[in-house]
C-alpha positions in Angstrom: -63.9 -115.0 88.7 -62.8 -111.6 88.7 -63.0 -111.0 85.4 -61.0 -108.1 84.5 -60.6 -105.7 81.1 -56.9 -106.2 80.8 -57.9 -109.8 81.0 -59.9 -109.6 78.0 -57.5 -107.5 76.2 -55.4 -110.0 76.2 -57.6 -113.1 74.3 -57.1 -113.9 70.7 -59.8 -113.2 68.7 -59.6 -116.3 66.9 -60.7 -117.7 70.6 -63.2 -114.7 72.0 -66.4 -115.9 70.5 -66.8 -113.4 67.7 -68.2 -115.1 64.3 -66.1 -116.8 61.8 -66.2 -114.4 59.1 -65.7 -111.4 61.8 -62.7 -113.5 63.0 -61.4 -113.8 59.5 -61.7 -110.6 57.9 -59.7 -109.3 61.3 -57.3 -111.5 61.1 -56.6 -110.5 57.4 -56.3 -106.9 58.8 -53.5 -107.8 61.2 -55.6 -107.9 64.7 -54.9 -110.8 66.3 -56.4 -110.0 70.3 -59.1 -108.7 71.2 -57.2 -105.0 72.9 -55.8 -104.5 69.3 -59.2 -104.7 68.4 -61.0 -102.2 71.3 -57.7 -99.7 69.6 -58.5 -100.0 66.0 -62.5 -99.8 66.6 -62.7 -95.9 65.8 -60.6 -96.4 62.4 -62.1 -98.5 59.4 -61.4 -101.8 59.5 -60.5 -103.7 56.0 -63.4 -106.3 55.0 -65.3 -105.4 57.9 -69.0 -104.1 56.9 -72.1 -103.3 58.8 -73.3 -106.8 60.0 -69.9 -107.1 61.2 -69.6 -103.8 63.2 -72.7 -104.4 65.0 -71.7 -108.5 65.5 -68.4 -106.2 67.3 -70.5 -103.6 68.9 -72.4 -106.8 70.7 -69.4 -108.6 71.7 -67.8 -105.8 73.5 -71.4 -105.1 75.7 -71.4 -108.6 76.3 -67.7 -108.4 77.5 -68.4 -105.5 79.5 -71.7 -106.9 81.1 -69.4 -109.8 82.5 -66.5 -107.1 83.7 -69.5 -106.0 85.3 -71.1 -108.9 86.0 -74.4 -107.5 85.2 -77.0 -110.0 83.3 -75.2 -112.8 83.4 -77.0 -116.2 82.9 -79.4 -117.2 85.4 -79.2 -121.0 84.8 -77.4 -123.6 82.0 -80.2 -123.9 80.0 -80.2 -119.8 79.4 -76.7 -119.8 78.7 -77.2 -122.5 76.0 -79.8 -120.2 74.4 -77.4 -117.2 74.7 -74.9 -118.7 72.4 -76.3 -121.4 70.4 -79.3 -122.1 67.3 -82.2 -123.6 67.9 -80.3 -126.5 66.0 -77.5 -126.4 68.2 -79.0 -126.3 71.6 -81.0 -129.8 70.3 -77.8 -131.5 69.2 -76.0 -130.5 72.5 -78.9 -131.6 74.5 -79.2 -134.6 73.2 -75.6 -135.4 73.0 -75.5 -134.3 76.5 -78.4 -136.4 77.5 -79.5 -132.7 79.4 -83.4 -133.7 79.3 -82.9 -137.4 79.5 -83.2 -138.7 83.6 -81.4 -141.9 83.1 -78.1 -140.6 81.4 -74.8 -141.4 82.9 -71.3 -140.1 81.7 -70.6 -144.1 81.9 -73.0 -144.7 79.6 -73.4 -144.8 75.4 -74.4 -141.4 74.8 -77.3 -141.2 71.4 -75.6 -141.3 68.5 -75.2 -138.8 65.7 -77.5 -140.8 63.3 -80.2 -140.7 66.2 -80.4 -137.2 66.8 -79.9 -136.8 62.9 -82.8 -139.0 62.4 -84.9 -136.8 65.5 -84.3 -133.4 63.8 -85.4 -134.7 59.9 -81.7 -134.9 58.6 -80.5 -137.1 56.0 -76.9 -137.8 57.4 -75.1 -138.0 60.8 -72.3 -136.1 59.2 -74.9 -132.9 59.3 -75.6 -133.9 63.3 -71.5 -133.8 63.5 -71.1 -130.6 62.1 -74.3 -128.8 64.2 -72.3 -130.4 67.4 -69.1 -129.3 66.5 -70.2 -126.1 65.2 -72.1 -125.3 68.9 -68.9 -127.0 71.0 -66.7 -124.3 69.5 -69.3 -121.4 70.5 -69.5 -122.9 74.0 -65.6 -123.0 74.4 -65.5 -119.5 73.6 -63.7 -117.1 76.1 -66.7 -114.9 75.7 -68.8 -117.9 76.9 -66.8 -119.5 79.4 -66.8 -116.0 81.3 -70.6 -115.7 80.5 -71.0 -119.4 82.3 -68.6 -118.4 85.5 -71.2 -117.7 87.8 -72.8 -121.0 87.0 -69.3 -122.9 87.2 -69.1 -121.0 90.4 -71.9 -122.5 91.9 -71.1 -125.9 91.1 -67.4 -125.7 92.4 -68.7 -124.4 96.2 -70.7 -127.1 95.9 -67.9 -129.8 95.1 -65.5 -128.2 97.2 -67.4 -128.5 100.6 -67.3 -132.5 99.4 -63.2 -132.0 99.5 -63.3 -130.9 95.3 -64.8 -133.8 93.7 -68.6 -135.3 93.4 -69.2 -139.1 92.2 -71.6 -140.1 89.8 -74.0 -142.0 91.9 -73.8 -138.0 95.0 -74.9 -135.9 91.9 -78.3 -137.8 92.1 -78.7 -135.4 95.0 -78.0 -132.4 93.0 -81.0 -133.1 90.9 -83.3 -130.1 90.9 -80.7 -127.2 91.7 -82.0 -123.9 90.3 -78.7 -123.6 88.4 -79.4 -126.3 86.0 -82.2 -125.2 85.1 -84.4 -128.0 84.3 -80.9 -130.1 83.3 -80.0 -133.6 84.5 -76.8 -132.9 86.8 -75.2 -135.9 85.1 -74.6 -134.7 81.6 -74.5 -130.5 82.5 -71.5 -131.1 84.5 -70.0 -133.6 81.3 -70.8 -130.8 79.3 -69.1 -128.0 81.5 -65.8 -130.8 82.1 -65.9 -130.6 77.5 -66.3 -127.3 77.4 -63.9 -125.6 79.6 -60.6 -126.4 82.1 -63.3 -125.3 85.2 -64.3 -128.7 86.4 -62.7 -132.4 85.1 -64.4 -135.6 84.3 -62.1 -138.7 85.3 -63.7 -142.2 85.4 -66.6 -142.0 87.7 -66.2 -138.6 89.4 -66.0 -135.3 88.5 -63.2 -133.1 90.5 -62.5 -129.1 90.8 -58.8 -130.2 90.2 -57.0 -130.8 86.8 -56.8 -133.7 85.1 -52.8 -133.2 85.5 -53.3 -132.7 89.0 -55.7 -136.4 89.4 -52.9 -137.8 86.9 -50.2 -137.3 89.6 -52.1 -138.4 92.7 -53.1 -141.6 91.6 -49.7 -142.4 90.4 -48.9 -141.1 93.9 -51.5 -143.5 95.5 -50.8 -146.6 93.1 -47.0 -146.4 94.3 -48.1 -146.8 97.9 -50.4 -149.7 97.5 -47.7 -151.6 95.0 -45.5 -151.6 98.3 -48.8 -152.7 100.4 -48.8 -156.6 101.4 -52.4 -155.6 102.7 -55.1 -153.6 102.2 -54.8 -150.0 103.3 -57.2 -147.6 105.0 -57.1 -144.5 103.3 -59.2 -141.2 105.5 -58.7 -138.2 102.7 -62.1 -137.9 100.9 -60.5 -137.1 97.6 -57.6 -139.9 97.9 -61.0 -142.0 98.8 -62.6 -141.4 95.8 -59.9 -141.3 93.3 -58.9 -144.6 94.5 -62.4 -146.5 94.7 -62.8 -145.3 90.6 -59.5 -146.2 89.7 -60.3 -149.7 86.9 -56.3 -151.1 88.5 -57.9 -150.6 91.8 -59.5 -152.8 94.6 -61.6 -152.4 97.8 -63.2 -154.0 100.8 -66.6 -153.4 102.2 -65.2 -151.9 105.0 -63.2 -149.2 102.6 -59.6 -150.5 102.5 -57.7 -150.3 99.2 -54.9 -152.6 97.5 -54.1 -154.1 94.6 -54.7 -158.0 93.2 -52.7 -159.9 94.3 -50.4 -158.8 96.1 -52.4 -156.5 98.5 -54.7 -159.4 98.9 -52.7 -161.5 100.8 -54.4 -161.8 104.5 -57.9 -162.0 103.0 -56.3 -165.1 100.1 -54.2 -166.7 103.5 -57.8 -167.5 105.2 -58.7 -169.1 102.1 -56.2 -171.9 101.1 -58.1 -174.4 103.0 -61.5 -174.4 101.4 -62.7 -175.7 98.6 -63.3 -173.6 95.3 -66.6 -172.4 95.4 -66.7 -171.3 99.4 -63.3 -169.7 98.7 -65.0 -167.4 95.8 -67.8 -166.9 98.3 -66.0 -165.9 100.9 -63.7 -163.9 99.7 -66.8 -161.7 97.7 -68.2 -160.7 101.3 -65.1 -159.0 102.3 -64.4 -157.3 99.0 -66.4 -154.8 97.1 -69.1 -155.1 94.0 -66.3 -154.1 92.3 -63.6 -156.4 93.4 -64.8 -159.6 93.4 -62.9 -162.7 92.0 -64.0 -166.0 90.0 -62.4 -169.0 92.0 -60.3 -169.9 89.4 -58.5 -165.8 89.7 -58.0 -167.0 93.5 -56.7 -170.2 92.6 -53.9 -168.8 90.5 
């Protein structure tokens, strides 16, 4: 990451990870980043009392442990307990399904009125405010460069798989000393929420932005619009983003078009059967994903 102290300088405090009430009794003096802060530290700063100095005196030996990268995070689960309650780190993990095997990003995450009703509160609104409360912490500047060597980690490994990991690859990822303890499925979810590092798009998480994805599939899409046949495509990530894309789909053998019109040699072979061998049929070229009901071939 690099992290340097001009860097730092040069974050608003409204964004650095310094409490509310530090952030707000700053503001009213007039310091809005976090140099103009470092400069007015000898002189007395309006509204600012003892709790507040030393909540100040913390953040800058945090800051300056990650300049230094000295005691940074070992694993996930230590940088959840760096910056969040006891409440907190419960409502993240179970939003985040961190200790739950099964979750998928694909799938309903608990509810609010669950984890309300787990931790003894009366309303999901309380659940709401924990979460949002610890999301805010988490997308700190102070934590985001406390989590880099984590992130770091995580992005060598998706970047010797050409910068993006599906769903169903991360079950291999289970176990890694970074995650410490964590399902892969929902850490990397919550580092996508938390941060610009890593992006979540349909089933796959990628190192590139979601801008970036954006464009290349619109760049892909065009190509297979012009396709009267299924296209081969060799580039992992083109692969991927392709195979995930809902407009898309496939063949068992890993071509790519689009219904209809990209369909046409594997519909041609069908005309002359009869419904029901035309579904089945067409289904063993194509697929989980892609297959038809005879009447969609019909039409």
């Amino acid at each position: 990451m690099g992290l340097s102290r001009e860097q730092v300088d040069q974050w608003p405090v409204a964004e650095a990870g310094l409490p509310r009430r530090v952030v707000r009794a700053l503001q009213a003096a007039g310091i809005s980043t976090v140099g103009e802060l470092r400069q007015r530290m000898a002189s007395r700063i309006p509204r600012c009392g003892a709790a507040s100095r030393r909540e100040i005196a913390r953040f800058f030996e945090r800051v300056d442990e990650s300049v230094s990268e000295a005691s940074l995070p070992v694993d996930l689960r230590a940088w959840l307990g760096e910056f969040l309650s006891g409440a907190e780190q419960f409502v993240v993990e179970q939003r985040y399904g961190l200790d739950d095997p099964l979750f998928r990003p694909t799938m309903k995450r608990r509810t609010l009125a669950e984890i309300a009703a787990d931790r003894g509160w009366q309303t999901r609104e309380r659940a709401r405010q924990v979460l949002c409360r610890a999301l805010k912490k988490l997308r700190s500047r102070l934590a985001r460069a406390r989590a880099w060597r984590l992130i770091a980690v995580c992005r060598q490994r998706m970047e010797k798989s050409g910068g993006v990991v599906t769903s169903l690859e991360l079950g291999a990822w289970r176990g890694a000393t970074w995650l410490g303890g964590c399902q892969p499925w929902g850490a990397l979810l919550l580092l996508a929420e938390t941060g610009g590092e890593l992006t979540r798009r349909h089933d796959y998480f990628s190192t590139l932005p979601a801008s970036a994805l954006e464009k290349l599939e619109a760049r892909l899409l065009a190509v297979l619009e012009k396709a009267d046949a299924p296209i081969q495509i060799t580039d992992r990530l083109a692969s991927v983003v392709l195979d995930r894309h809902p407009q898309v789909d496939a063949t068992r053998d890993g071509r790519f078009f689009l219904f209809p019109r990209g369909a046409a040699p594997l519909l041609a072979a069908l005309k002359s059967l009869s419904p029901e061998e035309a579904e089945r049929r067409y289904n063993e070229q194509v697929a989980v994903h892609s297959r038809r009901r005879a009447s969609e071939l019909r039409r």
